[in-house]
GUDREN-549294 format. One record per residue (C-alpha): x, y, z; residue number from 1. Coordinates in Angstrom, 1 decimal. Layout:
BEGIN
R|X|Y|Z|NUM
...
# end
This chain:
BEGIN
R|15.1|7.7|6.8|1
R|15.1|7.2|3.2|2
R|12.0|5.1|1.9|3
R|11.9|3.3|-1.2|4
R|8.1|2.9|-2.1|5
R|5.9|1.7|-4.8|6
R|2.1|0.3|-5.3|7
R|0.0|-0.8|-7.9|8
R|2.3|-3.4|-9.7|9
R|-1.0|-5.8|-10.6|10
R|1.4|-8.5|-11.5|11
R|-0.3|-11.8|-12.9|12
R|-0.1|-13.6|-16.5|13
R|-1.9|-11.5|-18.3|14
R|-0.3|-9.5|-21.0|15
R|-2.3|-6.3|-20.6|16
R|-5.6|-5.7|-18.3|17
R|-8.0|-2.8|-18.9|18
R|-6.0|-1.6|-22.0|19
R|-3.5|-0.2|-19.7|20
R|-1.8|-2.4|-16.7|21
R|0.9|-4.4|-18.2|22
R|0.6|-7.2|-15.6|23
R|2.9|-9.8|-16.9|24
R|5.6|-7.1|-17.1|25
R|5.3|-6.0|-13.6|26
R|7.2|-8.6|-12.5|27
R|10.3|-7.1|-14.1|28
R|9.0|-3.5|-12.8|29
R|9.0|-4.7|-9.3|30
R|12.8|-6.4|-9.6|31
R|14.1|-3.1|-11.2|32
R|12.3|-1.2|-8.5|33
R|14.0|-3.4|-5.9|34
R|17.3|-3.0|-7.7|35
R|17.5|0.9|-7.8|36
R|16.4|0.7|-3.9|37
R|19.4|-1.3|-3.7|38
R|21.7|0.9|-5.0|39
R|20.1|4.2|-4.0|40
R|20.8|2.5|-0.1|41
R|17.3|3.2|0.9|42
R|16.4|2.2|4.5|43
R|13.1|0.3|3.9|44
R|10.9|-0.9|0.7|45
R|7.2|-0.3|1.4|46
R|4.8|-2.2|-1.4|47
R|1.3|0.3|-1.2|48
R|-1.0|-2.3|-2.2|49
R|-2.4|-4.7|-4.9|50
R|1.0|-6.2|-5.7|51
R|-0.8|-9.4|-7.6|52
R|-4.1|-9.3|-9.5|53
R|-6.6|-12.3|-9.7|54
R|-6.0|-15.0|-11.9|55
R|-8.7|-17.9|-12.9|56
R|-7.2|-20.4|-10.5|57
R|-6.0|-20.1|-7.1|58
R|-3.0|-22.0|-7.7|59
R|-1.6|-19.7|-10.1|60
R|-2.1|-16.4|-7.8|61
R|-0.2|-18.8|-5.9|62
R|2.8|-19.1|-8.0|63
R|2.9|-15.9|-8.9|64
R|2.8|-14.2|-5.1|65
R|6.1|-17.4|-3.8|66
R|7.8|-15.9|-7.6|67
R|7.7|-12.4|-5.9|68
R|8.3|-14.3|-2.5|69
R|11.4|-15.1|-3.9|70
R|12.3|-11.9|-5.1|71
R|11.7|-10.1|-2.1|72
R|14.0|-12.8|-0.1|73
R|17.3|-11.8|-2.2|74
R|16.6|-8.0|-1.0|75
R|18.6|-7.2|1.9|76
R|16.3|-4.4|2.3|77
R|13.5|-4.7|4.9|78
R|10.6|-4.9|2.6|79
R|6.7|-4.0|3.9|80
R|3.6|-4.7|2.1|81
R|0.2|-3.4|2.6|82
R|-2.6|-5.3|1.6|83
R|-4.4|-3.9|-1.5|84
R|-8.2|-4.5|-2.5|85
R|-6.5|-7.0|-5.4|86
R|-4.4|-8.5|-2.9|87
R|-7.5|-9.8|-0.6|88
R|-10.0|-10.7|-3.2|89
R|-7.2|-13.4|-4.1|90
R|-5.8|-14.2|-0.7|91
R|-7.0|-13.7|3.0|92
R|-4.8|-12.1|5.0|93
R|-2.7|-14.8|6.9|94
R|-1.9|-16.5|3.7|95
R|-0.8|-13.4|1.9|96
R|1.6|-13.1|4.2|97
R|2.3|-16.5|5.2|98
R|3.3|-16.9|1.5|99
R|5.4|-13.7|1.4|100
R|7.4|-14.4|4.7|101
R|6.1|-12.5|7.9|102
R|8.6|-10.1|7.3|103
R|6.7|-8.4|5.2|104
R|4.0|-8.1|7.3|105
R|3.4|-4.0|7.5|106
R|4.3|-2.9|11.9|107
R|4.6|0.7|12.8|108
R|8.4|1.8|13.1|109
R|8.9|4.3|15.4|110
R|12.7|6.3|16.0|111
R|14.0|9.3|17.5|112
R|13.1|11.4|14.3|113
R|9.5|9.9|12.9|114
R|7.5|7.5|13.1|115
R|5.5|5.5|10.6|116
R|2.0|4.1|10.7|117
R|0.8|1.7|8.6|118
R|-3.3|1.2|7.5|119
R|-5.9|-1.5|6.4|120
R|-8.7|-0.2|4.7|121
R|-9.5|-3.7|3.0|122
R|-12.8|-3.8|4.9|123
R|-16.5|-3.1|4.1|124
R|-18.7|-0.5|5.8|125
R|-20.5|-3.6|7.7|126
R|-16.9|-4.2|9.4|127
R|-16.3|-7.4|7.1|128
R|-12.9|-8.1|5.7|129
R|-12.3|-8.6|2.5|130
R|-12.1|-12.3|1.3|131
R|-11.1|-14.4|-1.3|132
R|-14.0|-13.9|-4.6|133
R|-15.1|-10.3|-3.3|134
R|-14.9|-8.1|-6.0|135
R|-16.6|-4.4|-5.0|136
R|-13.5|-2.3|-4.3|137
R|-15.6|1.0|-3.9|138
R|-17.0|-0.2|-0.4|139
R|-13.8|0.5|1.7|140
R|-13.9|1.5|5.4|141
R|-10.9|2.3|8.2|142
R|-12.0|0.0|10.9|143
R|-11.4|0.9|14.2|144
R|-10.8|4.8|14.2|145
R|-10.3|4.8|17.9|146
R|-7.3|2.8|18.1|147
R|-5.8|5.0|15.5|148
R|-6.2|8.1|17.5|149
R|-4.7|6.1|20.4|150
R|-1.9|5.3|18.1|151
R|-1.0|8.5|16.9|152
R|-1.3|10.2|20.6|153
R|0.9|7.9|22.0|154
R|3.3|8.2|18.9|155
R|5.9|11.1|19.5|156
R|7.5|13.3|16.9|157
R|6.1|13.5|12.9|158
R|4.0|10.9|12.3|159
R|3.6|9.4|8.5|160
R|0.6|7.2|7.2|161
R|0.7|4.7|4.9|162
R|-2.5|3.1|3.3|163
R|-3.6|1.7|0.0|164
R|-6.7|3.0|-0.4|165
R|-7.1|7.0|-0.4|166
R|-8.4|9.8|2.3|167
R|-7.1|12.8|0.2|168
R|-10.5|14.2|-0.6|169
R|-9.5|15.1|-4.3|170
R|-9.1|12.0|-5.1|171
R|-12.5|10.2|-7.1|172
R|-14.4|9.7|-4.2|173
R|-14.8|5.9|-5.0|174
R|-11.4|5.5|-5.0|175
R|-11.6|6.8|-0.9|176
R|-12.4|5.0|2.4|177
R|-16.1|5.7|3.2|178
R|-14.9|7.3|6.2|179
R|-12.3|9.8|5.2|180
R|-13.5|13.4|6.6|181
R|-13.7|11.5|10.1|182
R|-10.0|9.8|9.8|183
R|-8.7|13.6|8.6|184
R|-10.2|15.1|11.5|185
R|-8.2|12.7|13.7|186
R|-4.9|13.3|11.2|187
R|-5.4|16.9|11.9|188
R|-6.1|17.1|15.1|189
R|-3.0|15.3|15.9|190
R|-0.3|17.6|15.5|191
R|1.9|15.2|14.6|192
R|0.7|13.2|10.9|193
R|3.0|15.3|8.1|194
R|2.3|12.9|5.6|195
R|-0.4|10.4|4.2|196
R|0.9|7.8|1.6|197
R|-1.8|6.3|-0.7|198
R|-1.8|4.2|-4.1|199
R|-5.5|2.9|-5.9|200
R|-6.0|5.6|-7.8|201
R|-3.6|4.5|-10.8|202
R|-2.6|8.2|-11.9|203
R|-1.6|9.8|-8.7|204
R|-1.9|13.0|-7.3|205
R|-0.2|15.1|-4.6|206
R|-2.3|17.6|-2.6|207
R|-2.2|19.8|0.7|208
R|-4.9|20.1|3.4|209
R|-4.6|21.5|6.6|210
R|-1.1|21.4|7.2|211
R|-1.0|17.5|5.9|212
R|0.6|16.5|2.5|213
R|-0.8|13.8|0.7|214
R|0.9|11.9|-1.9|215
R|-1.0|9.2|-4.0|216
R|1.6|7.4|-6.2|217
R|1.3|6.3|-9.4|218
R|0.6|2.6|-10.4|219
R|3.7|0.5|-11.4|220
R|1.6|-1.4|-14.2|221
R|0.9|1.6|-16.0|222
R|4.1|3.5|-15.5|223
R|7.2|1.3|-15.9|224
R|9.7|3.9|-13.6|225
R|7.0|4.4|-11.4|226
R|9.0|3.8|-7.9|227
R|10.1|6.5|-5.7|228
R|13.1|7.1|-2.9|229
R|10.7|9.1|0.0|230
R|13.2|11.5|2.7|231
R|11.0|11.3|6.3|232
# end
């Protein structure tokens, strides 16, 4: 299965954010991305997380998630997104996807040769979802750890993750899920996980532990050729 994947595109109508993310631009990023998926015949497009950034009004966040809506729709491509800290600070969750077309919604796949789980770690330690006007992106938690296990032991052959925020432990530890040694223990114990696939941290970084390869990708606002074609 060949993956076409990307995160971190940030897009809103700003010219440049934090001296760094060219947000306006990434809606250009995103349609080349989608392009070269295109022609590279890649199976299915998986968005990481924080496709849009906040704006001052609602209404625009609106406009600028149905622009990318629109986008999306004229890919022939199955396209997946996973709901970054950015994402749900500007949108709760039905809406986000109610704008984007429930297509897009993230569901495990599962075939002969692999099977692919998908992660929300948009919560805080209390159990609370992000919302709309949150804003402290350090306090992120992997709710429901038992169903995950279930998940994976019922899942048969190599099992990949997907998830925005990051368990690879040499990531910034602010930029990982509170409860990261306890979701690697069930990784490892599995067997089965040979990958976990992460965007946040803007500059990416790929590491080994334990038999598990974990690849954090590179944002798209800060590196215009930042999208990837992934073998599993």
């Amino acid at each position: 299965m060949r993956l076409g994947v990307f995160t971190d595109s940030h897009y809103s109508s700003a010219e440049i954010t934090c001296g760094k993310r060219y947000n306006r631009e990434a809606f250009n990023r995103i349609s080349n991305a989608l392009s070269f998926f295109c022609d590279q015949k890649c199976d299915v497009i998986i968005c990481l997380g924080d496709l849009i950034d906040k704006e001052i009004e609602h209404s625009k966040e609106v406009e600028n998630l149905k622009r990318i809506s629109d986008l999306f729709s004229k890919c022939e491509i199955p396209i997946y997104v996973l709901m970054g800290n950015h994402d749900a600070f500007a949108f709760n969750v039905d809406e986000f996807y109610d704008i984007l077309g429930t297509k897009c919604r993230p569901i495990n796949l599962y075939n002969e040769s692999c099977n692919l789980i998908f992660l929300d770690a948009c919560y805080f330690k209390n159990g609370k979802h992000y919302e709309p006007g949150d804003s402290d992106w350090t306090d992120t938690f992997l709710k429901d750890i038992d169903a995950l296990e279930k998940t994976i032991k019922e899942a048969s052959g190599d099992t990949h993750i997907f998830i925005h925020q990051n368990i690879d432990p040499s990531v910034l530890e602010n930029h990982r899920i509170f409860n990261d040694v306890c979701v690697r223990s069930i990784l490892e114990n599995s067997g089965k996980v040979k990958t976990v696939f992460q965007g946040h941290y803007h500059p990416g970084k790929n590491s080994e532990l334990n038999g598990i390869k974990y690849m954090t990708f590179p944002a798209l606002c800060e590196n215009e050729n930042a999208y990837y074609i992934i073998g599993v």
